[in-house]
C-alpha positions as CSV (number, residue, x, y, z in Angstrom):
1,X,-39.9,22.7,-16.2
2,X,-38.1,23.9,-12.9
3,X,-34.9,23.0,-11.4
4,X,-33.4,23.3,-8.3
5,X,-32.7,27.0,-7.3
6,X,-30.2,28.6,-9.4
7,X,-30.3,25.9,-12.0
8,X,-30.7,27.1,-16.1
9,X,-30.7,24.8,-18.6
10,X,-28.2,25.1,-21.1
11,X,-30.0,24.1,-24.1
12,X,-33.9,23.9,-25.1
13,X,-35.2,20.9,-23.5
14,X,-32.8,20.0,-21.0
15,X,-34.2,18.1,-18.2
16,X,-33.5,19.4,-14.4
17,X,-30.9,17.3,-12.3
18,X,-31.9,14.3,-10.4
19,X,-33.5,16.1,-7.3
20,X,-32.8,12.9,-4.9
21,X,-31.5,13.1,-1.5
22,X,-27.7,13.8,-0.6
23,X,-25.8,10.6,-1.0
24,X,-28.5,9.4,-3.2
25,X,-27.5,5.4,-4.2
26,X,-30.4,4.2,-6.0
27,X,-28.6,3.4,-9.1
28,X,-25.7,1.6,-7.3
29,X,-25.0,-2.0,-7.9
30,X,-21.8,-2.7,-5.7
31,X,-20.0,0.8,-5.4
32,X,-16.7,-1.1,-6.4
33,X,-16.5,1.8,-9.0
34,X,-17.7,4.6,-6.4
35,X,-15.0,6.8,-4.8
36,X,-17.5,7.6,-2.5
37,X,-18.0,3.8,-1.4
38,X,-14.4,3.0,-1.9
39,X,-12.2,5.7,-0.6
40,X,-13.7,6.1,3.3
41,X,-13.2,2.1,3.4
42,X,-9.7,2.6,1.8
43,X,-8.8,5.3,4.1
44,X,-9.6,3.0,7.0
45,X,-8.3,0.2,5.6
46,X,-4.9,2.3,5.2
47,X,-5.1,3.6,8.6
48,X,-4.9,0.7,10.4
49,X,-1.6,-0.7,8.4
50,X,0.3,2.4,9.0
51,X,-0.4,2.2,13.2
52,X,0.9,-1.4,13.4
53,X,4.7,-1.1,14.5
54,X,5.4,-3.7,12.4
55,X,4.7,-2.1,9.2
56,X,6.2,1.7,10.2
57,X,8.3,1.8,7.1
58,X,4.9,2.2,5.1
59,X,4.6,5.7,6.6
60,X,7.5,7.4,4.6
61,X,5.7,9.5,2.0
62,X,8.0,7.4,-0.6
63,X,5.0,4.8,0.3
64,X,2.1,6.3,0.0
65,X,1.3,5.9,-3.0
66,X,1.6,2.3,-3.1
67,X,-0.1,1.3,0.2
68,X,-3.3,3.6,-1.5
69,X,-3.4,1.7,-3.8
70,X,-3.4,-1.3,-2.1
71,X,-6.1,-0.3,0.2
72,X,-8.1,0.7,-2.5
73,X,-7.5,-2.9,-3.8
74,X,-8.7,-4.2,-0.6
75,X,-11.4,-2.1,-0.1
76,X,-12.5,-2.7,-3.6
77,X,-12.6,-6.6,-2.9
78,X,-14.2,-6.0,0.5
79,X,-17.3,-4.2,-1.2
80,X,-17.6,-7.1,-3.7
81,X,-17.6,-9.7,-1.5
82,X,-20.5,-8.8,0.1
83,X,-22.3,-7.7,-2.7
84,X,-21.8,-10.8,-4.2
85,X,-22.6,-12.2,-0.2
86,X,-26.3,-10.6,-0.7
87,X,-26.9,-12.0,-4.2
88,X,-25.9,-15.0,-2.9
89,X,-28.7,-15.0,-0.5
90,X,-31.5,-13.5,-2.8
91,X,-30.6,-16.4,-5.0
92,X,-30.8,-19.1,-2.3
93,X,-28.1,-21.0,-3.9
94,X,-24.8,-19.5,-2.3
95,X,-23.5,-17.9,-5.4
96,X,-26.0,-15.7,-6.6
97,X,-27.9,-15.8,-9.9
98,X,-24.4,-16.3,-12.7
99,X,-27.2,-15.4,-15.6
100,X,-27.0,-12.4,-14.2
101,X,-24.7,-10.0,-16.2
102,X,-24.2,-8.1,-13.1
103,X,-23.4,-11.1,-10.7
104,X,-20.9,-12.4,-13.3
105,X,-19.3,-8.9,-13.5
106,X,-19.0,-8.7,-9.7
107,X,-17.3,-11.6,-9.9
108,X,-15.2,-10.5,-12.8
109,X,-14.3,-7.4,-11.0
110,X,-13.8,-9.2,-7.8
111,X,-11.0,-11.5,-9.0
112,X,-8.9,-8.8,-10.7
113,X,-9.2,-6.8,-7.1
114,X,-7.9,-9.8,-5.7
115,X,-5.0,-10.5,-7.7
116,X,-4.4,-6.2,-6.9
117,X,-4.5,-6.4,-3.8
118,X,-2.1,-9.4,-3.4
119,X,0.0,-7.9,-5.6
120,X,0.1,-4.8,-3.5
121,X,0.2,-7.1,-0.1
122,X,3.3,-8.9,-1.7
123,X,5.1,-5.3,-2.6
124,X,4.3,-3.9,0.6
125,X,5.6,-7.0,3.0
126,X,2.2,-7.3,4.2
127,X,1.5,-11.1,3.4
128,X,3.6,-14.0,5.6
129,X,5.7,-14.8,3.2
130,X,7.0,-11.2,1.8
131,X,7.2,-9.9,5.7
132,X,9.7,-13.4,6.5
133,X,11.6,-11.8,2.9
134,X,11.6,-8.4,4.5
135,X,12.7,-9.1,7.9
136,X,15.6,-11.4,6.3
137,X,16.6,-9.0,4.5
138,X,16.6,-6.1,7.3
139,X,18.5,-8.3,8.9
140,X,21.0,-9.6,6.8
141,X,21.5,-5.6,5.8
142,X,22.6,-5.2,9.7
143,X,25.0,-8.3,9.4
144,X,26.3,-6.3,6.4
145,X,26.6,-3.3,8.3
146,X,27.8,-4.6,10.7
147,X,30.9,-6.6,8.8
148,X,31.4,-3.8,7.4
149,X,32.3,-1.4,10.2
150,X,34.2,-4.4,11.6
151,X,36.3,-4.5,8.8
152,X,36.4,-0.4,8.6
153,X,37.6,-0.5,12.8
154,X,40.3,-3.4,11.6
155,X,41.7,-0.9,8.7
156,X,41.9,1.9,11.0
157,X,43.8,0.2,13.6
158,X,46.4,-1.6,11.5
159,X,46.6,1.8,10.2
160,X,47.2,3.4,13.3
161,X,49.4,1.2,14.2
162,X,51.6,1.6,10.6
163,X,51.5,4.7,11.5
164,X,53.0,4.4,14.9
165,X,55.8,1.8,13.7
166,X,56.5,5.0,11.6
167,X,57.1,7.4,13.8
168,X,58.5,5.2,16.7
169,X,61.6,4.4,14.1
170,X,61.8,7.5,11.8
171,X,65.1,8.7,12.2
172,X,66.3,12.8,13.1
173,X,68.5,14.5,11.1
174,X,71.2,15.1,13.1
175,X,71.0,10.6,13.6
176,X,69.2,9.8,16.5
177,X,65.8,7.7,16.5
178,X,62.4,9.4,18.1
C-alpha cells in the first residue's frame, strides 16, 4: 500500500493517511470543537471588541486572555446555532431531530457556551448591565480622585500658611520679630 510521498509506515500494516483535500471537513458535525472553525471566527469576533472606543481598556495585554476566551465562547455559540439552525430545517420541525445524539449534544454544548460567554460578557463589561457597573464605578473612582486631591490642596495650604504664621512671628536673637 502507498502513501503520500515521503510517508513510511511505522509498523506492519499501517494504513496511509487520509489523502483528502486541504481543509478536508467531511467528518465534521458543528466544528464547535475545531480550532480551525472556532479560532478565525474568535479572532474576528475579538477584533471588533477591541476597536470600539468604548471597550479600549480590553486592549491592555492584562486582558487578553480573558476577552479570548470570551470570543472563543462566542464564536463557539455562534457555530452551534446554526448548526442546530440547519438540523432544524432538515427536520422540518424548528428544532431538529432531539433523537438524535448529535442534535441533543449540540444543544448540550450550546447551552454551556452560552452561560461562557455571558460569564465572560459580564467580566469584561460588555453586557448593559456590567458596562452601567463599569462606567459607575470609573466614575465614582474620579469623584474619589478628585476629593482626594481637594483635600491634599486643602492640607498644603493650611500648611503653608502654618508655616507662614511661623516665620512672620519667630522671634531673632538679639529680640526683634521678622
Amino acid at each position: 500500500m502507498s502513501g503520500p510521498e515521503g510517508w513510511v509506515p511505522e509498523f506492519p500494516g499501517q494504513r496511509p493517511p487520509f489523502d483528502g483535500p486541504p481543509g478536508n471537513t467531511l467528518a465534521l458535525q458543528h466544528g464547535a470543537y475545531s480550532p480551525r472553525v472556532i479560532d478565525p471566527l474568535a479572532e474576528e469576533i475579538r477584533s471588533s471588541v477591541l476597536v470600539d472606543p468604548a471597550t479600549d481598556y480590553l486592549a491592555a495585554p492584562r486582558f487578553s486572555p480573558a476577552v479570548w476566551a470570551w470570543a472563543r465562547a462566542e464564536a463557539q455559540v455562534q457555530v452551534l446555532t446554526e448548526y442546530l439552525e440547519r438540523a432544524a430545517e432538515a427536520a422540518g420541525d424548528g428544532v431538529g431531530d432531539l433523537d438524535q445524539d448529535r442534535v441533543r449534544s449540540a444543544y448540550l454544548l450550546l447551552h454551556r457556551a452560552e452561560a461562557r460567554a455571558l460569564s465572560g460578557r459580564r467580566a469584561l463589561g460588555l453586557d448593559p448591565l456590567a458596562a452601567a457597573r463599569l462606567g459607575r464605578d470609573k466614575a465614582a473612582a474620579h469623584v474619589d480622585t478628585a476629593r482626594l486631591m481637594a483635600e491634599l490642596h486643602r492640607q498644603e495650604q493650611a500648611r503653608l500658611a502654618a508655616e507662614s504664621e511661623r516665620v512672620d512671628g519667630e522671634v531673632v536673637e538679639d529680640g526683634e520679630s521678622q
